[in-house]
C-alpha positions in Angstrom: 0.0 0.0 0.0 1.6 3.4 -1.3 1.4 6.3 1.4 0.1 9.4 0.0 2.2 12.5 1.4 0.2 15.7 1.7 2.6 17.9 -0.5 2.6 15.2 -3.6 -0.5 17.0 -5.0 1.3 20.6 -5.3 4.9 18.6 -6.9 3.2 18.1 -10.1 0.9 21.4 -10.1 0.8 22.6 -13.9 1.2 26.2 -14.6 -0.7 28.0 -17.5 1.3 27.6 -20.7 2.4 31.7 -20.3 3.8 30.7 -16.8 5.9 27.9 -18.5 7.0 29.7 -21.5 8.6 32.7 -18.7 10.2 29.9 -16.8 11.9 27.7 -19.3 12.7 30.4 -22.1 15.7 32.9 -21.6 14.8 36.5 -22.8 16.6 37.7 -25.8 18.0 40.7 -24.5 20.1 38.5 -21.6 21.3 35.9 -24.3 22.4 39.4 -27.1 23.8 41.1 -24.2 25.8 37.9 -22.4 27.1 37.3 -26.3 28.2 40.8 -26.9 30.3 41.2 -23.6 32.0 37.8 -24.4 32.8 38.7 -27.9 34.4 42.1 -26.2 36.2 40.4 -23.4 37.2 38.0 -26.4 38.7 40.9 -28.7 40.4 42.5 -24.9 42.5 39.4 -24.6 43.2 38.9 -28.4 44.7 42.7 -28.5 46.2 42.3 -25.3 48.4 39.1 -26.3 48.9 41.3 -29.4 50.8 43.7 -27.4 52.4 42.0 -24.4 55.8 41.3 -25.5 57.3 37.6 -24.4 61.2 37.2 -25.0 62.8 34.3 -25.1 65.8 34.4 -23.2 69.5 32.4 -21.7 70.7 32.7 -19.1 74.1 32.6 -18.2 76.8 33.7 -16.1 79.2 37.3 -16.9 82.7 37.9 -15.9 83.6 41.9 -15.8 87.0 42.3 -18.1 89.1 44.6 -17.6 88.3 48.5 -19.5 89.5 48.6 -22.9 92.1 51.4 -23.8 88.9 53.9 -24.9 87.4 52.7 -21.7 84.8 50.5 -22.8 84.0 47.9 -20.3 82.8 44.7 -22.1 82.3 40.9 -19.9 82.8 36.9 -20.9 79.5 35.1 -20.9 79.9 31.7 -21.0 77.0 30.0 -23.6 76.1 26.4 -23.1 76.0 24.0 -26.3 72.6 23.7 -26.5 72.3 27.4 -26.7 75.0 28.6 -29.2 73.1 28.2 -32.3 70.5 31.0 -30.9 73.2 33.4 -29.9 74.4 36.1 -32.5 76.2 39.1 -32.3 74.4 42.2 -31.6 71.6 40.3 -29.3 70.4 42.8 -26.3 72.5 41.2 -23.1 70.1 42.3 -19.7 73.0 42.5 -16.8 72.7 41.9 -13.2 76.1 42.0 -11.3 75.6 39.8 -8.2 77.3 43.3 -5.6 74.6 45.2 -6.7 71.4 43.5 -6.3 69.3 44.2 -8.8 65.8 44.6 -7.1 67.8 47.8 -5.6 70.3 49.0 -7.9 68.5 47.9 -11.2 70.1 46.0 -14.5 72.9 47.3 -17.0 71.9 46.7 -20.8 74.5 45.4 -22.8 74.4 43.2 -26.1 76.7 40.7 -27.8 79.9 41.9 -29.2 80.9 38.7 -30.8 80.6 35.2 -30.3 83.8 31.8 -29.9 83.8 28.9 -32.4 86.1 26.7 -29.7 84.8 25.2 -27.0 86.9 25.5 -23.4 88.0 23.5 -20.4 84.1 22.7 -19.5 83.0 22.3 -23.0 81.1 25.5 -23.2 81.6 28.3 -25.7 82.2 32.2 -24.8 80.9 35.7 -26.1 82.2 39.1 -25.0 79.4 41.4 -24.0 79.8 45.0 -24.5 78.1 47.0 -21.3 76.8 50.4 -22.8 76.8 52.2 -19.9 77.8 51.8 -15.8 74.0 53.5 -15.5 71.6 51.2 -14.0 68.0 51.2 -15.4 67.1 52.6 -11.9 69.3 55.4 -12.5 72.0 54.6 -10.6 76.2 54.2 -11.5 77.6 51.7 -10.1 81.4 50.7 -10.2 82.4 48.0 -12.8 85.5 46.0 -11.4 87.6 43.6 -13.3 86.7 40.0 -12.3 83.2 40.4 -11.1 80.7 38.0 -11.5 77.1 38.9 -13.1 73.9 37.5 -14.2 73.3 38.1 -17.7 70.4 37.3 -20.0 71.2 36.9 -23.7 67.6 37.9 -25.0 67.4 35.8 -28.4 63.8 36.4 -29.4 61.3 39.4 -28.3 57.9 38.6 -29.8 54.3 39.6 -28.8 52.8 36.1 -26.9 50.1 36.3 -29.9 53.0 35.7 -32.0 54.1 32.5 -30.1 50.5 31.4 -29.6 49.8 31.8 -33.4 53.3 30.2 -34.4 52.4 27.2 -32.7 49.1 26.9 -33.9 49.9 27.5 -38.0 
């Protein structure tokens, strides 16, 4: 024998066919509107990606050399194997000498001067690094002494992240 509960009656109540059609149809103007604001926010990031640029760089590790007679001061980076093929002269270097912390003091801009076809003791190959200027990008000099050590990034592709995205696609 089935129990009879006294709410069953209103669970399958049926509303007049104008009810229904407000409660199971979504008004136009909420599905035009929802569709226009996602085809904005769509075009936002697609520009956005267009402009944000997305460099591809090495890093590697910069020994200070001595100033050249016209008192140039240039460094040694030391480029692994895997990454000589991407390195060329004239390539923007981003410097961070290691005394000077860069969060602080900012990074020197430098770019390659020329690259080594021999490899040395550790099997890597070198490139000299011409520093333009002993002017931070914070605005600050700093001294450049002979032997110190810096971080350098060897910045072998600048592209928008479209770019990438696209180049990987097509």
């Amino acid at each position: 024998m089935e129990q009879k509960y006294p709410d069953d009656e209103l669970r399958f109540v049926r509303h007049s066919d104008e009810i229904q059609d407000i409660m199971t149809k979504i008004p136009s103007g909420v599905v035009r509107w929802g569709m226009t604001l996602f085809l904005l926010v769509f075009i936002l990031i697609f520009a956005l990606a267009a402009f944000i640029r997305y460099p591809d760089v090495i890093t590697t590790t910069l020994k200070i050399s001595p100033a050249s007679q016209n008192g140039a001061v240039s460094g040694v980076a030391i480029i692994p194997q895997n990454a000589l093929s991407r390195v060329t002269a004239r390539q923007i270097v981003i410097i961070s000498v290691k005394r000077y912390p860069f969060e602080q003091y900012g990074v020197l801009k430098g770019e390659i001067g020329s690259v080594s076809g021999t490899l040395d003791e550790q099997n890597n190959y070198s490139a000299v690094v011409l520093i333009r200027s002993d002017v931070t990008s914070s605005g600050m000099k700093i001294l450049l002494q002979p032997g110190m050590l810096a971080d350098a990034k060897v910045v072998t592709r600048d592209e928008s992240l479209l770019k990438r995205l696209l180049a990987r696609v097509f």
